[in-house]
C-alpha positions in Angstrom: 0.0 0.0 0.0 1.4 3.7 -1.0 1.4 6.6 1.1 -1.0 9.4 -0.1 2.4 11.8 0.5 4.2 10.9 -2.4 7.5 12.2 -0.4 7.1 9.4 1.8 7.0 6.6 -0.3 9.6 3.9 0.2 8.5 1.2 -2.5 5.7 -0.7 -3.3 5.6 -3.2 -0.3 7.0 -0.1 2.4 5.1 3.0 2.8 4.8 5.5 5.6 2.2 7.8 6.5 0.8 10.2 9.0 -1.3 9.1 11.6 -4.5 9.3 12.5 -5.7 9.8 16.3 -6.3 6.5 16.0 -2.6 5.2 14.7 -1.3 6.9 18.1 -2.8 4.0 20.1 -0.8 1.5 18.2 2.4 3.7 18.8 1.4 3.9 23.0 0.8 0.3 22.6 4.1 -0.6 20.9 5.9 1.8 23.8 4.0 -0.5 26.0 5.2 -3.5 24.6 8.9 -2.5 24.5 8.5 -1.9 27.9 8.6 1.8 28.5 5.4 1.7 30.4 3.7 5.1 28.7 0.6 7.0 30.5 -2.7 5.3 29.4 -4.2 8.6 28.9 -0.4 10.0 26.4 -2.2 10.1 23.2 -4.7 12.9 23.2 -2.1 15.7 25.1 0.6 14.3 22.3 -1.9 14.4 19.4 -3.5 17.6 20.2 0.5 19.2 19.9 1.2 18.4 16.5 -1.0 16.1 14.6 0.8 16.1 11.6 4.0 14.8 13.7 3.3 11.2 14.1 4.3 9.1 11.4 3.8 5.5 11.2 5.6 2.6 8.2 3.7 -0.3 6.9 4.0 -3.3 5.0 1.8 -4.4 2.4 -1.2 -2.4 5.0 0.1 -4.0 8.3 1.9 -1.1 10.7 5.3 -2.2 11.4 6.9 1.0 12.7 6.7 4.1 14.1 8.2 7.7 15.3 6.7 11.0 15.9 8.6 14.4 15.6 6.3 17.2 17.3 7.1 20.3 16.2 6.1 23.3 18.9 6.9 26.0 17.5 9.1 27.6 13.7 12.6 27.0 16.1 12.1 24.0 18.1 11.1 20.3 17.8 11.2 16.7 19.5 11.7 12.8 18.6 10.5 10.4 20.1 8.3 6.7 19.8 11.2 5.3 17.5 10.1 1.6 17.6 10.0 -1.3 14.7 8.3 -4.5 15.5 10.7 -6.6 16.6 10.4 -9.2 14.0 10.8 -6.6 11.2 14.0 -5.0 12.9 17.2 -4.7 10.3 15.6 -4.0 7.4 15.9 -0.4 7.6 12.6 0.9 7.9 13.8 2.3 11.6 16.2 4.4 9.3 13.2 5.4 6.7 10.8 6.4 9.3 13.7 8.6 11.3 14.6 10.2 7.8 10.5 11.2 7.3 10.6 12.4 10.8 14.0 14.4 10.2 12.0 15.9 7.3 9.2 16.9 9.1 11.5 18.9 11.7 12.6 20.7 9.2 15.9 23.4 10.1 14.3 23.2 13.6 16.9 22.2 16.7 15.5 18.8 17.4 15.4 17.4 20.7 15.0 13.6 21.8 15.6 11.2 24.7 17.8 8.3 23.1 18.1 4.8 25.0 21.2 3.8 26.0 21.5 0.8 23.0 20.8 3.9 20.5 22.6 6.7 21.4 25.7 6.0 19.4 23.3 5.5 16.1 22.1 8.6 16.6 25.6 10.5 17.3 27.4 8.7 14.8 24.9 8.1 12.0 22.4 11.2 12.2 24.6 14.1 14.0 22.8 14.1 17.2 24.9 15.4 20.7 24.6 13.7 23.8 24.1 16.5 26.5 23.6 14.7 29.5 21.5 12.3 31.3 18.1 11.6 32.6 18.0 9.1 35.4 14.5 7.2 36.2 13.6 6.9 39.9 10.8 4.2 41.2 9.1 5.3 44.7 6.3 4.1 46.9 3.5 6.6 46.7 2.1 8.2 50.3 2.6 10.4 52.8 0.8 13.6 53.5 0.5 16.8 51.3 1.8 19.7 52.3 -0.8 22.0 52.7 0.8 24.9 50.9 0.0 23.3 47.5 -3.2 23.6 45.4 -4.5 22.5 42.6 -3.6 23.1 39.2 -7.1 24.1 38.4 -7.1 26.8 40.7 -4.9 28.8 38.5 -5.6 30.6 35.2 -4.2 28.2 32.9 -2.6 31.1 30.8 -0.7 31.8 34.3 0.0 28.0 34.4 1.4 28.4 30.6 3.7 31.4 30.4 5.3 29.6 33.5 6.1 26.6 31.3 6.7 28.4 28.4 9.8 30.2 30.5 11.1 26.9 31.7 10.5 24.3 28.6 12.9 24.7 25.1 8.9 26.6 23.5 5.6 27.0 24.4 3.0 24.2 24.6 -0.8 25.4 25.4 -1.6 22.9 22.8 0.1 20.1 24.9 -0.2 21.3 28.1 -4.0 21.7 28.5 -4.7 18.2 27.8 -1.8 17.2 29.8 -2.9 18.9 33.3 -6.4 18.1 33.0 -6.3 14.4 31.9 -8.0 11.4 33.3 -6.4 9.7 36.5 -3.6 12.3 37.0 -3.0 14.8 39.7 -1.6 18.2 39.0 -0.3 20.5 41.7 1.2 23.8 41.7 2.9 26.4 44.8 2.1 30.2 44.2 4.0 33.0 46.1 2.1 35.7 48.4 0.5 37.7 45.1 -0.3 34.3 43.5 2.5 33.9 40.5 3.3 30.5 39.6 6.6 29.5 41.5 6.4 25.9 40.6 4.2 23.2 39.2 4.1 19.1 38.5 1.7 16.4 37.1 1.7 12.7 38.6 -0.4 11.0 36.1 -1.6 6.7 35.9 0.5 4.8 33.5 0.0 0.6 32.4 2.1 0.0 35.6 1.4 2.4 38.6 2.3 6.2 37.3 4.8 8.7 36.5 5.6 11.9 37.9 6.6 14.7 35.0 7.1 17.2 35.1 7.8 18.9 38.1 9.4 22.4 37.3 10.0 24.5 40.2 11.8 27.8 41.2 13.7 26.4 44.2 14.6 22.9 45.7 12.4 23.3 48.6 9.2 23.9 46.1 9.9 20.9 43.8 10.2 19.0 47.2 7.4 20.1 48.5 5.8 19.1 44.7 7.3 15.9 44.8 5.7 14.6 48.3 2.3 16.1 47.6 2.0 14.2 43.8 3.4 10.6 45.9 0.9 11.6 48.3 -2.0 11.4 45.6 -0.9 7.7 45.1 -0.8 5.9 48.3 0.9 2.6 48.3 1.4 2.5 44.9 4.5 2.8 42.7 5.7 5.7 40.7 8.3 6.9 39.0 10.2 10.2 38.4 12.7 11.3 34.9 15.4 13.3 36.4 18.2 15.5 34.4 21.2 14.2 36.0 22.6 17.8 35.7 20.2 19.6 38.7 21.7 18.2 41.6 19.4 19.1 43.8 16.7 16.8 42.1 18.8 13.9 41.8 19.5 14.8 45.7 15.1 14.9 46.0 15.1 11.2 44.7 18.0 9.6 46.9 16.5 11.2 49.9 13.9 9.3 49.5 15.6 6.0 49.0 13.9 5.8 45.5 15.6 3.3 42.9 17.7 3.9 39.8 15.6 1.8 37.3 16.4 3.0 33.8 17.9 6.2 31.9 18.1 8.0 28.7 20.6 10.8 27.0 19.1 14.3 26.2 20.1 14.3 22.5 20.1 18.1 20.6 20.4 18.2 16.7 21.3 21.8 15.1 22.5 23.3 18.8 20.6 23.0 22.2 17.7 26.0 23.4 17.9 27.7 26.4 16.9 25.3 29.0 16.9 26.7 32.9 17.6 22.9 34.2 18.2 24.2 37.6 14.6 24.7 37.5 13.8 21.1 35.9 13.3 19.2 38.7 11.0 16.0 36.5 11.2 15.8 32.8 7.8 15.9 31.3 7.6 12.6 29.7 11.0 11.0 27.3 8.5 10.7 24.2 7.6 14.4 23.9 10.6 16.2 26.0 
């Protein structure tokens, strides 16, 4: 089956195309599969950002790959959901699908999150730099709140916004609406004395237990402060929180706590790195959409 994007077409028995809403819950699914445990609720705040930036390869009709490259804005975009079925891996439609994706980015500065068995690949074959790390964290949800926090919701989301936009590489209302307000998740935020934003993080249910991201937060006490009130939503249950090795003081919040190194990625930039305040990045948002 051919693409109806002619600039896409591979050959008659390999074609890629854009998704559909729909096609983005075969890419969560395949994420699940490989074991990267994704939010069951991912695909609508990922869809709503860019739907023209999911891309999925198939043989003869059958989906066999996928990636998405969500552009946010004319200067900034991010890879991620690089996966081929396993039993169609080496036959290069991982490369054709990256190569669409590249394409879609356009002169952008592309962000991704690489694995650990990619990131040479993506050095070495397709120019990326490896910045640094992002270590994953498993805790035991409970405790108490601390009262200083409210809800998300209580705040004018366009507040809620420019604060992220300041933090994150470009602005995301599209994203982040969706994102704070989905099913199953808890979002929290801490506001100073004439209400301004002064930190904010989402713990939201994933196919096993849930994942804290982001938190981003003006000082270590705040994210803290975020950090027990999100476990605190989950009693008993297990979570897990994306750090950027770089802020010591959040990799210092997680081994506090006696949380658990489980897994990491690089932060990989393509055509230079943005602005990033990390000392305020105290939870990466999620590794599929930066």
């Amino acid at each position: 089956m051919k693409s109806a994007d002619p600039a896409v077409i591979m050959d008659d028995d390999f074609s890629i195309r854009r998704m559909e809403r729909e096609d983005v819950d075969f890419a969560i699914g395949l994420a699940r599969e490989e074991g990267w445990n994704p939010g069951i609720h991912d695909a609508d705040a990922f869809y709503a950002q860019d739907p023209d930036g999911f891309l999925i390869g198939e043989v003869d009709g059958e989906p066999v790959a996928c990636t998405s490259m969500v552009r946010y804005n004319d200067t900034f975009a991010f890879w991620g959901l690089l996966i081929v079925r396993e039993e169609h891996r080496g036959r290069g439609y991982g490369l054709a699908v990256s190569n669409a994706a590249l394409d879609h980015a356009g002169d952008r500065i592309i962000g991704g999150d690489g694995v650990v068995a990619m990131q040479q690949k993506y050095r070495d074959r397709l120019g990326f730099e490896i910045l640094y790390r992002n270590i994953r964290y498993q805790g035991i949800g409970g405790g108490e709140a601390p009262q200083e926090l409210i809800q998300a919701s209580e705040i004018p989301f366009n507040d809620l916004s420019a604060y992220d936009t300041a933090i994150f590489s470009a602005p995301r209302p599209r994203f982040l609406r969706p994102w704070l307000f989905q099913e199953d998740a808890t979002a929290l935020a801490s506001t100073g004395p004439d209400g301004e934003v002064r930190g904010y993080g989402v713990i939201r249910r994933c196919f096993d237990g849930h994942k804290i991201g982001p938190i981003f937060a003006d000082t270590p006490a705040i994210a803290a402060a975020l950090l027990d009130g999100l476990a605190a939503a989950v009693p008993g249950e297990a979570f897990f929180f994306d750090v950027p090795e770089p802020n010591a003081a959040a990799v210092a919040l997680a081994q506090e706590r006696k949380m658990e190194t489980v897994f990491e990625t690089a932060r990989i930039y393509r055509g230079g790195a943005p602005a990033v305040p990390l000392e305020r990045v105290f939870g990466v948002t999620t590794f599929e959409l930066g």
